[in-house]
C-alpha positions as CSV (number, residue, x, y, z in Angstrom):
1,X,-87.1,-80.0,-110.3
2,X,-89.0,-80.4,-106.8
3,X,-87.5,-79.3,-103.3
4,X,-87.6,-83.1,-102.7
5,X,-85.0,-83.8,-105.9
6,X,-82.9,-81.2,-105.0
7,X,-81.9,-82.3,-102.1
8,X,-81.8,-86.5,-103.1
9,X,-79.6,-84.7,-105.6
10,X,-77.6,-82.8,-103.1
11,X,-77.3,-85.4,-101.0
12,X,-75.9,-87.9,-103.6
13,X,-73.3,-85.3,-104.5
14,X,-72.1,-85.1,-100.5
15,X,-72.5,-88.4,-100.5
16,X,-69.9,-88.8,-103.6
17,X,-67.6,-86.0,-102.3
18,X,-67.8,-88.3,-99.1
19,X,-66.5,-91.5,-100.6
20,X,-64.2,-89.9,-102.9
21,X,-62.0,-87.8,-99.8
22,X,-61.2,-91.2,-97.7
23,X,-58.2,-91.1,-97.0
24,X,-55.2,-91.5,-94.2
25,X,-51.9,-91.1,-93.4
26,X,-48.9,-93.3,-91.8
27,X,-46.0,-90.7,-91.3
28,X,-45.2,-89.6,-94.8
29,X,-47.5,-92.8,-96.3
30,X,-50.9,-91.4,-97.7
31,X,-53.5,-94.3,-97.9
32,X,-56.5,-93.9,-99.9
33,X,-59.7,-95.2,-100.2
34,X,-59.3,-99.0,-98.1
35,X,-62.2,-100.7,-99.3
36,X,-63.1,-104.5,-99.6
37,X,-65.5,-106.0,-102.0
38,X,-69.1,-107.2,-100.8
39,X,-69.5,-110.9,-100.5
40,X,-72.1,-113.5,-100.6
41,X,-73.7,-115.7,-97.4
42,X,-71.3,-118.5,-96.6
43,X,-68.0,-116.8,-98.6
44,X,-65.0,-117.9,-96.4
45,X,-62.8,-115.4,-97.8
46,X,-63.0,-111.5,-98.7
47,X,-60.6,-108.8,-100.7
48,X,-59.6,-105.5,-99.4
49,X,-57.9,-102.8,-101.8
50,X,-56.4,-99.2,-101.5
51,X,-53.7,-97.5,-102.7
52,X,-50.6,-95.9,-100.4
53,X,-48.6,-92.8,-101.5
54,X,-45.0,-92.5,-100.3
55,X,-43.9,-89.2,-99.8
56,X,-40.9,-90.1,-97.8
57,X,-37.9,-92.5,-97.5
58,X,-38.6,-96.2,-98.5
59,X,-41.0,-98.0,-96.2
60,X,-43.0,-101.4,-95.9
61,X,-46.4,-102.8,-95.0
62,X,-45.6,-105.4,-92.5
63,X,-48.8,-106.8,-91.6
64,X,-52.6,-106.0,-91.8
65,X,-55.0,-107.4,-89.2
66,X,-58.7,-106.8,-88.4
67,X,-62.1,-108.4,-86.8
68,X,-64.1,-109.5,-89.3
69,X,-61.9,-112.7,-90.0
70,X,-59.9,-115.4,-88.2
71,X,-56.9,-114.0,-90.5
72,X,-56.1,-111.4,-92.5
73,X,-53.0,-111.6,-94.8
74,X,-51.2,-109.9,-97.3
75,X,-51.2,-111.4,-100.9
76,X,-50.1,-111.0,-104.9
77,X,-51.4,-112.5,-107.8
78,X,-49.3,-112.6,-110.9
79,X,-49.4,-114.7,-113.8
80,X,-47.2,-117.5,-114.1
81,X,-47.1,-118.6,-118.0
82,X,-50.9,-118.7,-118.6
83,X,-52.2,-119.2,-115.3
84,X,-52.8,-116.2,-112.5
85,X,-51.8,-117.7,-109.4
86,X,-51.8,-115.9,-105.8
87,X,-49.7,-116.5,-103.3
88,X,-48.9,-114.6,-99.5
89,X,-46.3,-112.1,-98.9
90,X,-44.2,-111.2,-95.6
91,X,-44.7,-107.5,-96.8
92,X,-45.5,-104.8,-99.5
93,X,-42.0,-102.7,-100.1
94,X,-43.2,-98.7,-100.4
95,X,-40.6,-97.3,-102.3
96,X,-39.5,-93.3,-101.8
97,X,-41.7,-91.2,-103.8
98,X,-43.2,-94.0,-105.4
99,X,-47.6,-95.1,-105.9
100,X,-48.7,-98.7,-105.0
101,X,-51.8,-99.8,-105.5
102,X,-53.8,-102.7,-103.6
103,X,-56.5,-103.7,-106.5
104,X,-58.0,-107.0,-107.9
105,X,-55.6,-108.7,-109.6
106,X,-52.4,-107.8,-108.1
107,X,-51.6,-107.1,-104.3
108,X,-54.7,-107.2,-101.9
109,X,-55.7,-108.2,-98.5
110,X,-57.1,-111.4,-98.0
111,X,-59.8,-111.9,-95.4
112,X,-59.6,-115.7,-94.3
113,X,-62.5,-117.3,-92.1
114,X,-64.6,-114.4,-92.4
115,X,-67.0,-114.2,-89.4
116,X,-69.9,-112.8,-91.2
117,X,-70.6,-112.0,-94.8
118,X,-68.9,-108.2,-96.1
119,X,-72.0,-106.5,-96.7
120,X,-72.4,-103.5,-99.2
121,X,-72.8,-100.1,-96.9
122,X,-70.9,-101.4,-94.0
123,X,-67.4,-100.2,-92.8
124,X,-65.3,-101.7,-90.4
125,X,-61.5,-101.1,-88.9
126,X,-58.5,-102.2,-90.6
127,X,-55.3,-102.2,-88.6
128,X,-52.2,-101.3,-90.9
129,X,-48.6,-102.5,-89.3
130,X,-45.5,-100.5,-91.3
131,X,-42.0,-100.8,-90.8
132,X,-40.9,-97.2,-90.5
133,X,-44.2,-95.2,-90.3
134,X,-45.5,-97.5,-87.5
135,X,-49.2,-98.6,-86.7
136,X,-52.5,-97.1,-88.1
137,X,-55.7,-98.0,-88.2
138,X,-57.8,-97.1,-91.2
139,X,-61.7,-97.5,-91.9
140,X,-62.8,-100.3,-94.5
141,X,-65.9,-99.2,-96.6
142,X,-68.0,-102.2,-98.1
143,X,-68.4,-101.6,-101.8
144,X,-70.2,-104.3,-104.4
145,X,-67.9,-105.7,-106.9
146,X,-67.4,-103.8,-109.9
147,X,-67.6,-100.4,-108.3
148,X,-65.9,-97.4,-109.8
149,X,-62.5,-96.3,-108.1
150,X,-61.2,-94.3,-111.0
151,X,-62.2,-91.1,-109.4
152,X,-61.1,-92.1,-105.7
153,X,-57.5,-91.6,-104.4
């Protein structure tokens, strides 16, 4: 192996190690790995994902906003007999000790009237409005649909 591998090698590793240790905290709320998935020119609408930890008492996501859309809210899908139907929610309850996950499918953030296409590589700020643990604002990576989370917190 060349010099020049080694370190395209190297930096793919960092560059794993990177992705993989993205996460923040909201008092005793860990959130790991926001990201939102990549979309196409002319999409209106975008998904964000992570997942929050509670180490403390019981807590909720309130609200979500940001600057790449006209609206950002908070929804679920669930099936309903044999169709998956999505709907808002005033809020994501955190329970005490408990994991909840953000991911396709179930609860996510919805991007509505999104300013510019959610380009792969790009990151942007995500502010994140709890009940107890108060305001933070996390960073969004841009990830193409499909991409691997099982290693990420």
């Amino acid at each position: 192996m060349n010099m020049k591998n080694l370190l395209q090698a190297a930096a793919l590793v960092l560059a794993t190690f990177a992705a993989q240790a993205h996460d923040f905290k909201a008092g005793a709320i860990t959130i790991g790995h926001p990201y939102a998935r990549a979309t196409a020119a002319g999409q209106s609408t975008g998904g964000g994902f992570m997942k929050f930890v509670n180490a403390g008492g019981n807590d909720k996501l309130l609200s979500v906003s940001a600057e790449v859309s006209k609206t950002v809210e908070l929804h679920e899908m669930k099936m309903e007999g044999d169709v998956m139907r999505m709907r808002q929610v005033d809020g994501i309850e955190l329970q005490a000790g408990k994991t909840v996950e953000l991911k396709p499918g179930g609860y996510h953030v919805m991007f509505v009237g999104l300013k510019a296409p959610l380009k792969a590589g790009d990151k942007f700020p995500l502010k994140l409005k709890f009940e107890k643990a108060g305001d933070v604002t996390v960073e969004v990576n841009v990830e193409v649909p499909g991409a691997d989370h099982s290693m990420k917190h």
